[in-house]
SERO-4910 file (N, C-alpha, C, O; in steps of 0.05 Angstrom, whole numbers):
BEGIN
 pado doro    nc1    nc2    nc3   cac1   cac2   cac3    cc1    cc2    cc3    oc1    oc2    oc3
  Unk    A    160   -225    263    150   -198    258    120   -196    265    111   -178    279
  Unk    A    104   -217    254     75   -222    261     71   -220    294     53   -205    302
  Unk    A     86   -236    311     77   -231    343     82   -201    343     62   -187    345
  Unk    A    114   -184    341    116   -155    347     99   -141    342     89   -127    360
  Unk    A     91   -139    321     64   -129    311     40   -127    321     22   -109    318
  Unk    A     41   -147    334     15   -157    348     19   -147    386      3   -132    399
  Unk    A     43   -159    397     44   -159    425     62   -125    434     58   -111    453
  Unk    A     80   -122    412     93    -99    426     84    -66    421     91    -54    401
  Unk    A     71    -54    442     76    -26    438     94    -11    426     85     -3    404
  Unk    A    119     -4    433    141      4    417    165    -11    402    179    -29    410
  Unk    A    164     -2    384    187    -23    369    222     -1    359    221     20    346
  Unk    A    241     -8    367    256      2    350    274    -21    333    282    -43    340
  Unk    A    277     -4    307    291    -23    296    327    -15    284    334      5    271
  Unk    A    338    -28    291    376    -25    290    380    -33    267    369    -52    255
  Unk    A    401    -18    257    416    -31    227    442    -23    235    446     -8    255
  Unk    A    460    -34    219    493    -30    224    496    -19    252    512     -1    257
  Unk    A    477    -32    276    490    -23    303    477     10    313    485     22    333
  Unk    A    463     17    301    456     41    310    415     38    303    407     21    287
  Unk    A    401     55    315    370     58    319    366     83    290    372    106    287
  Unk    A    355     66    278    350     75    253    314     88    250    305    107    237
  Unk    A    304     71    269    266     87    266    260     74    289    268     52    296
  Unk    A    247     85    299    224     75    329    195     79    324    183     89    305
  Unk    A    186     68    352    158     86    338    139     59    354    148     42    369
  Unk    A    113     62    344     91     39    348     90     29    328     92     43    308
  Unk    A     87     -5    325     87    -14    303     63      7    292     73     29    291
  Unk    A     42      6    285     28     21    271     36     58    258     25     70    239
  Unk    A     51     63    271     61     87    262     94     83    243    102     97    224
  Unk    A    112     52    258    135     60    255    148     68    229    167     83    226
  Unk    A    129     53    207    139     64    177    132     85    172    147     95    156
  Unk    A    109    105    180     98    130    173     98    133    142    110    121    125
  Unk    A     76    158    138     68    163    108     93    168     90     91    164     65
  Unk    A    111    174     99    125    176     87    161    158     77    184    164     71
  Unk    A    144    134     82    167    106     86    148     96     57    155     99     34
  Unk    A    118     83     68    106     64     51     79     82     38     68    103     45
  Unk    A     76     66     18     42     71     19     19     50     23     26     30     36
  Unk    A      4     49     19    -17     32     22    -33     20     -7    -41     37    -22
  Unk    A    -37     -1    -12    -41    -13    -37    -72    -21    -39    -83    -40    -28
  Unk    A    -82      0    -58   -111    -18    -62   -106    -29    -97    -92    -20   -116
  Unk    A   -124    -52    -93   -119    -72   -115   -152    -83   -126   -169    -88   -110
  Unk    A   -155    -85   -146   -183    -84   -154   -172    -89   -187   -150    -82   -195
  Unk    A   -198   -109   -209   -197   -111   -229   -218    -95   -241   -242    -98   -235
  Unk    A   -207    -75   -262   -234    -74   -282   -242    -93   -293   -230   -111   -303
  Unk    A   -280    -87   -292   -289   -100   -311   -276   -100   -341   -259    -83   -345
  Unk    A   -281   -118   -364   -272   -126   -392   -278    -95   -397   -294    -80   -385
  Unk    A   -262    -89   -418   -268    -62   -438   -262    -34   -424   -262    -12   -435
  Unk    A   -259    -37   -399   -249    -14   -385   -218    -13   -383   -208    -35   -386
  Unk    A   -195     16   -377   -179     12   -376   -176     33   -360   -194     50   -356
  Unk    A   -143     33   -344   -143     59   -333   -150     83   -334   -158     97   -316
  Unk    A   -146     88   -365   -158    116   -372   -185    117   -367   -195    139   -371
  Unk    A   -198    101   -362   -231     94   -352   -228    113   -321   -245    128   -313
  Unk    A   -212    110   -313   -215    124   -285   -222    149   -280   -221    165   -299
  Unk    A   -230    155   -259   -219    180   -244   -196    199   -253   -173    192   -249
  Unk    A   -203    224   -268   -169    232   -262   -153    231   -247   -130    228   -255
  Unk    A   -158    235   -216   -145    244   -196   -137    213   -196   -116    212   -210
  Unk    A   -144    184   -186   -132    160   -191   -113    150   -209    -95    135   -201
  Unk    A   -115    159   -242   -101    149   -259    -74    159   -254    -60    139   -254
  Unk    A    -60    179   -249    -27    174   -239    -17    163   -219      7    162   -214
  Unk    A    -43    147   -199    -28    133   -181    -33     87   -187    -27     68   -174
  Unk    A    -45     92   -213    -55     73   -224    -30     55   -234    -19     67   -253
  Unk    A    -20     35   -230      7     16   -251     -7    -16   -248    -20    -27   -230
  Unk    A      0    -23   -267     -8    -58   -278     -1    -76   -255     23    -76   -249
  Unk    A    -21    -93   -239     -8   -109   -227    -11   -137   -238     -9   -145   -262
  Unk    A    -16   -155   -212     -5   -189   -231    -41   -198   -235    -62   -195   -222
  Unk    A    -32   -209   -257    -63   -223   -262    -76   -197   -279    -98   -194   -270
  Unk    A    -73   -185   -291    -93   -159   -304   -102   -140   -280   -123   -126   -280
  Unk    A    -83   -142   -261   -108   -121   -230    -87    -91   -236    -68    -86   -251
  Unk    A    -96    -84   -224    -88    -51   -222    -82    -48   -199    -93    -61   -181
  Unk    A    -67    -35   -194    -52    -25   -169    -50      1   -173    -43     12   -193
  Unk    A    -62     15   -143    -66     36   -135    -36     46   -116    -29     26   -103
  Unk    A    -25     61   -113     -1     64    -95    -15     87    -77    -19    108    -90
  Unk    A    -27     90    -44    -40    119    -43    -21    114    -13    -16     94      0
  Unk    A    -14    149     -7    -17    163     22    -40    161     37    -41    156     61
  Unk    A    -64    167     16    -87    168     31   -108    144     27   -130    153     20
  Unk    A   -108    123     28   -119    102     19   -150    115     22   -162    120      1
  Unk    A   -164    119     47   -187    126     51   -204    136     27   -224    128     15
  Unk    A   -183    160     26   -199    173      8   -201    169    -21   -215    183    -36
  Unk    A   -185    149    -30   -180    146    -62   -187    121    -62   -181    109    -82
  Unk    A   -202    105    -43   -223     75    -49   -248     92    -51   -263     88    -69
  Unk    A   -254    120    -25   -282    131    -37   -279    137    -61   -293    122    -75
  Unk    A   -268    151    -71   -258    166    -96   -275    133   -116   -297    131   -126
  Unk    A   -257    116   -115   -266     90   -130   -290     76   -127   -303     61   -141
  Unk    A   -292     84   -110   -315     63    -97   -348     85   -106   -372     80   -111
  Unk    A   -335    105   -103   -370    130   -124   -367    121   -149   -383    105   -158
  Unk    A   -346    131   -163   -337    125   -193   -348     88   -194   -371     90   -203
  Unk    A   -346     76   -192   -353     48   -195   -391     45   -186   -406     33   -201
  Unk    A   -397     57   -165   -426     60   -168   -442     76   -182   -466     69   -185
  Unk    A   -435     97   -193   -432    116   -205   -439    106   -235   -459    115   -247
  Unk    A   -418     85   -248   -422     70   -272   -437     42   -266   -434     23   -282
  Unk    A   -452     39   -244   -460      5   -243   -447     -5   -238   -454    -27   -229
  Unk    A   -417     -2   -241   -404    -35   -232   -398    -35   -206   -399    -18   -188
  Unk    A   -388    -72   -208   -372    -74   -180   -351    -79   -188   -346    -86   -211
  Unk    A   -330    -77   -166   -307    -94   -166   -295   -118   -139   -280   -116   -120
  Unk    A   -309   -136   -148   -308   -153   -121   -289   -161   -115   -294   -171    -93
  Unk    A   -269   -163   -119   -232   -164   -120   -221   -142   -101   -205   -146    -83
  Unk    A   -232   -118   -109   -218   -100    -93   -210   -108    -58   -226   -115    -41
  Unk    A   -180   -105    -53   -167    -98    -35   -153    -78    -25   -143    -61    -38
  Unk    A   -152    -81      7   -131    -45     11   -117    -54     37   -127    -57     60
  Unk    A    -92    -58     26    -77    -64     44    -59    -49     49    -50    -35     30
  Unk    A    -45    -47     81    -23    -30     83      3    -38     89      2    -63     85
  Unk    A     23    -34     95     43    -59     96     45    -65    116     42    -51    137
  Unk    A     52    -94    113     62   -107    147     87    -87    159     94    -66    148
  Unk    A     98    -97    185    121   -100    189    147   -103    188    167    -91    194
  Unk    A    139   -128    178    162   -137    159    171   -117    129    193   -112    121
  Unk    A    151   -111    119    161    -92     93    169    -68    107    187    -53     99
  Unk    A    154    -64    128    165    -36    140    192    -42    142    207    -32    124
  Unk    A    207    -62    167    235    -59    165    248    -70    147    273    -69    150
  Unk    A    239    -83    123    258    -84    103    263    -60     87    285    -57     76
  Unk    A    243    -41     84    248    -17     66    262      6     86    271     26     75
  Unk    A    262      4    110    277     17    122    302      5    129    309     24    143
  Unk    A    321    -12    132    345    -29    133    354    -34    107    378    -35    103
  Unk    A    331    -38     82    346    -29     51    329    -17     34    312    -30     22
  Unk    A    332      7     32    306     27     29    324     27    -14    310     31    -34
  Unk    A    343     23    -15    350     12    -45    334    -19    -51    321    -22    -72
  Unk    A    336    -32    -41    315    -63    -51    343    -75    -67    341    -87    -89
  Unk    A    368    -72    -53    390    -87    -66    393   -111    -45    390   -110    -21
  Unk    A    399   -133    -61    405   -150    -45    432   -155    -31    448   -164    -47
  Unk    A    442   -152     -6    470   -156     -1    483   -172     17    495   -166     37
  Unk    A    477   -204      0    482   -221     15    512   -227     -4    528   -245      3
***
């Protein structure tokens, strides 16, 4: 998946024998397949409700005490974070924002349930 990603312009991808999504890798999951994950720890004594309103419903527990962000718009909801965090003095040097590979692209599109059916 890592070379396609990398070497091919257009990708389509087949399930049960038929073309299920095409596209450029960079487009082929589109906003409305995945989202994009920013990941960052509060400092001690802060908690979600410490946030942003507009952040806190897209806010859920990840591993290790981090927070996970789920956004459409990643851009604008790390600024969003990233004022709010200068704004109070802190940092968060942890923070990440990743979008999904490939690979999660065609797995959530070939089993967009997350059932296993081997």
């Amino acid at each position: 998946m890592d070379e396609a990603e990398q070497l091919d312009d257009r990708i389509a991808v087949i399930a049960q024998g038929r073309v299920v999504a095409e596209g450029t890798p960079s487009t082929l999951g589109g906003p409305d397949r995945m989202t994009a994950t920013i990941r960052f720890t509060l400092p001690k004594g802060l908690a979600v409700r410490d946030l942003p309103a507009g952040l806190r419903p897209l806010a859920e527990p990840g591993p290790a005490g981090a927070i996970v962000l789920r956004s459409e718009s990643p851009l604008a909801h790390v600024q969003v974070l990233a004022e709010w965090a200068l704004g109070q003095g802190l940092d968060l040097p942890d923070l990440d924002v990743r979008r999904p590979t490939l690979e999660d692209v065609y797995l959530n599109i070939t089993n967009p349930t997350g059932k296993d059916h081997r």
